[in-house]
MDAnalysis code that builds the backbone (N, CA, C; Angstrom):
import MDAnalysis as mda
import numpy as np

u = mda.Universe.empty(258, n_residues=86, atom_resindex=np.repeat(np.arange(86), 3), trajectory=True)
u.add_TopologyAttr("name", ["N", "CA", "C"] * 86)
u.add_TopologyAttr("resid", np.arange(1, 87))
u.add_TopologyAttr("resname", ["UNK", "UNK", "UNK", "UNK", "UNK", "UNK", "UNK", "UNK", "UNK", "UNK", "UNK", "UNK", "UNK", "UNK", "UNK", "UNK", "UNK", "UNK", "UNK", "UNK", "UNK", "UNK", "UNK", "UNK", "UNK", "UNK", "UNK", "UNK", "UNK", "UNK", "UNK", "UNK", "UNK", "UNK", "UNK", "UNK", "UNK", "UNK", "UNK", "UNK", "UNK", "UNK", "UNK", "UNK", "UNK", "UNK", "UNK", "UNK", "UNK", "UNK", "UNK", "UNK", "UNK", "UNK", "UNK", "UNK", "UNK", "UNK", "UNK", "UNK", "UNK", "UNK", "UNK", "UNK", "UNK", "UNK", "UNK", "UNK", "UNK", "UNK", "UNK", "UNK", "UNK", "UNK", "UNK", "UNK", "UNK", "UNK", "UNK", "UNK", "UNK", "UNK", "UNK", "UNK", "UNK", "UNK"])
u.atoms.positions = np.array([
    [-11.744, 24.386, 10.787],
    [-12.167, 23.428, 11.785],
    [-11.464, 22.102, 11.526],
    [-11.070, 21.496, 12.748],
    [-10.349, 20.442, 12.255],
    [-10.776, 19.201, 12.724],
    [-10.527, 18.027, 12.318],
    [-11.463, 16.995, 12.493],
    [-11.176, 16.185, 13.329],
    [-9.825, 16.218, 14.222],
    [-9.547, 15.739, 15.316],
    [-10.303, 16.364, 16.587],
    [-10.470, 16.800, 16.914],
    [-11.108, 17.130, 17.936],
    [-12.687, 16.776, 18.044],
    [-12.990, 16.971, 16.730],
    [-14.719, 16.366, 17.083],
    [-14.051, 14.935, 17.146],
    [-13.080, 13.909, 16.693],
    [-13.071, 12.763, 17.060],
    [-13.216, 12.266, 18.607],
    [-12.103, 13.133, 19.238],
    [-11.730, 13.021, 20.127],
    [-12.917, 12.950, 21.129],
    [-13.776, 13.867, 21.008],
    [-15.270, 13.879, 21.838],
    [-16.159, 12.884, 21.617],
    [-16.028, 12.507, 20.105],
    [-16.823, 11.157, 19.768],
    [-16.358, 10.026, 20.886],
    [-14.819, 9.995, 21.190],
    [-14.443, 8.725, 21.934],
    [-14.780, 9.424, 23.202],
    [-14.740, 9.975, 23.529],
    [-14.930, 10.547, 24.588],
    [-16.522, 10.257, 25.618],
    [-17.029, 10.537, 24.334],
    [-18.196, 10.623, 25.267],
    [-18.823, 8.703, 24.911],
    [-18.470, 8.280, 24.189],
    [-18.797, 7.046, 24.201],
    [-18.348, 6.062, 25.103],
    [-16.843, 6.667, 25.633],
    [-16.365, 5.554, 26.766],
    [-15.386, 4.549, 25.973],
    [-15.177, 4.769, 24.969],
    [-14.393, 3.328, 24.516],
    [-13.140, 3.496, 24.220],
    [-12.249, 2.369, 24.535],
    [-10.899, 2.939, 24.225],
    [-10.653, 2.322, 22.776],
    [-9.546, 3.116, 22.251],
    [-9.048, 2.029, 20.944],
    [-8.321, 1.424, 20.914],
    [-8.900, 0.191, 20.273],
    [-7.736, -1.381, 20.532],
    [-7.243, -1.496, 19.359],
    [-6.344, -2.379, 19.484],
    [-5.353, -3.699, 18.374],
    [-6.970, -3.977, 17.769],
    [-6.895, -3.749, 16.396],
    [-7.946, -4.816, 15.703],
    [-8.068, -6.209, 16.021],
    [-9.306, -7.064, 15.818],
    [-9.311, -8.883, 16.117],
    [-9.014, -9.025, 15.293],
    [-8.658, -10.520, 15.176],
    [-8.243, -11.675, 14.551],
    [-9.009, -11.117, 13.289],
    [-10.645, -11.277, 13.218],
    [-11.523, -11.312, 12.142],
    [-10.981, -10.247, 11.286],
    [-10.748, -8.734, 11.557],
    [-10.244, -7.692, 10.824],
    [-9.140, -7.995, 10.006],
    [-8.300, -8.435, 10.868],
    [-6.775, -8.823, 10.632],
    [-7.038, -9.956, 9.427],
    [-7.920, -10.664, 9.568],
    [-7.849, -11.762, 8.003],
    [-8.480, -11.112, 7.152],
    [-9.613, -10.298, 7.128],
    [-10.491, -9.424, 6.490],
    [-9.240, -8.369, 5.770],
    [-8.658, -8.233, 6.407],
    [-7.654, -6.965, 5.818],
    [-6.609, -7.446, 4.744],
    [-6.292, -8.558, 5.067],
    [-5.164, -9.479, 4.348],
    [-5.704, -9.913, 3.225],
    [-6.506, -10.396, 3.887],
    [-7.347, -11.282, 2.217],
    [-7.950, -9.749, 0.978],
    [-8.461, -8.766, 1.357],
    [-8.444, -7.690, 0.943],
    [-7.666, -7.349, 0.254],
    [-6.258, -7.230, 0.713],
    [-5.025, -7.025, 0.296],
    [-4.140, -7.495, -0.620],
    [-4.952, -9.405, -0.583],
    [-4.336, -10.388, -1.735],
    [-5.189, -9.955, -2.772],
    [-6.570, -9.554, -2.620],
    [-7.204, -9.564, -3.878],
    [-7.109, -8.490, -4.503],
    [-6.379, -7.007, -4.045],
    [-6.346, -6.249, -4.773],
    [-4.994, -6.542, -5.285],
    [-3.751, -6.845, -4.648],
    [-2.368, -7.283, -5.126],
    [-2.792, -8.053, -6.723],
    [-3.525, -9.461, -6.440],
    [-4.159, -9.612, -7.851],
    [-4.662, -9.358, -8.981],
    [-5.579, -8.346, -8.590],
    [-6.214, -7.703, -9.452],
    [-5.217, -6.766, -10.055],
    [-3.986, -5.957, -9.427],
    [-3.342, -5.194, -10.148],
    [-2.231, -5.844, -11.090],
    [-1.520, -7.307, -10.360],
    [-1.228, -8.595, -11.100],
    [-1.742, -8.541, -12.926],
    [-2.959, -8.465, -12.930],
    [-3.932, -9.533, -13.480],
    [-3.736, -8.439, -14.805],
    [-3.795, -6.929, -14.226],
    [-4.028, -5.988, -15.019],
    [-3.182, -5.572, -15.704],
    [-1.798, -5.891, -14.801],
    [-0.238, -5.484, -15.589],
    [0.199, -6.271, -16.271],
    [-0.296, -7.851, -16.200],
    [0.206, -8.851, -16.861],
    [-0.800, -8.915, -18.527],
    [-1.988, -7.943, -18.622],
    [-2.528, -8.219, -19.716],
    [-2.019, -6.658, -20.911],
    [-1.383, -5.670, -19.964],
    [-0.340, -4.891, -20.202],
    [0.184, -5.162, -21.753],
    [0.473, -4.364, -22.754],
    [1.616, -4.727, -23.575],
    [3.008, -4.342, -23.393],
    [3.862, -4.711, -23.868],
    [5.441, -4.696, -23.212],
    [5.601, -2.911, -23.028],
    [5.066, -2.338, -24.436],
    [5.037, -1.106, -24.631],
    [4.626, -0.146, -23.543],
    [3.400, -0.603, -22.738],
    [2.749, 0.098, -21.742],
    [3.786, 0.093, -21.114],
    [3.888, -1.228, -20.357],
    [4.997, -1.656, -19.076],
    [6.249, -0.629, -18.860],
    [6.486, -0.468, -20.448],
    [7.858, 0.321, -20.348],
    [7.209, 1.757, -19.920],
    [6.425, 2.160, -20.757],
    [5.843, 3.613, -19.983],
    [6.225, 3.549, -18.760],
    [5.289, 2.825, -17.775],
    [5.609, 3.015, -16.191],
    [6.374, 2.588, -15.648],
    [7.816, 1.860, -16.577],
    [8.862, 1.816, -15.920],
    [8.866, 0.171, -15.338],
    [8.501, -0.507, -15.675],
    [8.491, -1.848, -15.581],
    [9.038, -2.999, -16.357],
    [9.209, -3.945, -16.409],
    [9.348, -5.272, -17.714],
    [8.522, -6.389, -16.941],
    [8.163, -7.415, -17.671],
    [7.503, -8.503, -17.450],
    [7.918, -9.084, -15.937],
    [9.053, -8.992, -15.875],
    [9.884, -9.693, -14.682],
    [9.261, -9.073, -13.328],
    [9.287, -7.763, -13.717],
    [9.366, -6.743, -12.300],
    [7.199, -6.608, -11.544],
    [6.463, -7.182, -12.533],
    [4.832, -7.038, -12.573],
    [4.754, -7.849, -11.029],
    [5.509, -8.891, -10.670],
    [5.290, -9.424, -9.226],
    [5.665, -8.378, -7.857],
    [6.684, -7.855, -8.414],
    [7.311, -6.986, -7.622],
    [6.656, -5.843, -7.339],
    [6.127, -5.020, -8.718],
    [5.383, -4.146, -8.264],
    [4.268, -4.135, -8.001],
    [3.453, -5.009, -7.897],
    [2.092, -5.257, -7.503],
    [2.464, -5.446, -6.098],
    [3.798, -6.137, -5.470],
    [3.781, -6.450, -4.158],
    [3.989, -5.294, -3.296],
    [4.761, -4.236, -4.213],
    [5.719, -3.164, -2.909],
    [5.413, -2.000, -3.678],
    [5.076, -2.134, -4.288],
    [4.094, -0.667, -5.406],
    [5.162, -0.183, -5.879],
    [5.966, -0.924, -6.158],
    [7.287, -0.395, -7.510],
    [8.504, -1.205, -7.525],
    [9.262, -0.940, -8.769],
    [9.821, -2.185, -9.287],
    [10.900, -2.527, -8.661],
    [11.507, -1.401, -8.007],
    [12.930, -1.763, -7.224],
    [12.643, -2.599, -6.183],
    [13.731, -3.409, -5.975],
    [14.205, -4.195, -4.802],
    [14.413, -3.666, -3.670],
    [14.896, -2.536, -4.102],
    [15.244, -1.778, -3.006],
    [14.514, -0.741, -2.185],
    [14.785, -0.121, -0.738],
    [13.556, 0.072, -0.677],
    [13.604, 1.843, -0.873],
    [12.629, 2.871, -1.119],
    [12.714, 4.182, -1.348],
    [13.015, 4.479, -0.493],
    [13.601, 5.461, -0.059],
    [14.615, 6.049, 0.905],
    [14.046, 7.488, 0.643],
    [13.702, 8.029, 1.920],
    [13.542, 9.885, 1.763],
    [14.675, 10.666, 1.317],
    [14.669, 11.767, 0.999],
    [15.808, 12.590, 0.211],
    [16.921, 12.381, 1.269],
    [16.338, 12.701, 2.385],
    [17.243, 13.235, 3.771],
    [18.098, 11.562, 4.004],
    [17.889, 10.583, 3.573],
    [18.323, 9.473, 4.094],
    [19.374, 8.489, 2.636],
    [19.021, 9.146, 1.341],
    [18.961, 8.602, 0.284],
    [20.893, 8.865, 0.069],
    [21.538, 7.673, 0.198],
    [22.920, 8.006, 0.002],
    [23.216, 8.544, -1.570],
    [22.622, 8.202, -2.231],
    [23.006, 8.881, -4.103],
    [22.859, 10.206, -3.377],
    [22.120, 11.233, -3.030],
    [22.131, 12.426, -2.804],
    [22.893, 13.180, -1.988],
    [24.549, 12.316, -1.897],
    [25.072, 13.179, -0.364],
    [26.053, 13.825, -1.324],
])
């Protein structure tokens, strides 16, 4: 059984369409977003160098990957798109 379809009747029979989230969500979501970015900040920076290296990090890169969920600059590329793999 799949769970789209009972959705679909849920909207359905309620009448409502689905919108663009408001304003309120949209800051609710962000600010959400800074405080977990922080919190993972907070957690990598109390890290020892030793850990860091485990997951492939250095001190430098803890902004970076808290921002884009990993250390490269660059951005991940699917196999099918990834030029090292041609």
């Amino acid at each position: 059984m799949s769970v789209e379809p009972s959705a679909l009747s849920i909207r359905a029979a309620t009448g409502r369409r689905e919108t663009a989230p408001g304003i309120a969500t949209r800051v609710w979501l962000a600010l959400a977003a800074f405080v977990e970015r922080q919190r993972a900040r907070t957690l990598m920076a109390e890290m020892e160098d030793r850990m860091l290296k485990d997951i492939g990090i250095t001190r430098s890169d803890i902004d970076r990957a808290a921002r884009f969920g990993h250390a490269s600059p660059d951005p991940i590329l699917p196999w099918w798109r990834d030029p090292t793999n041609r």
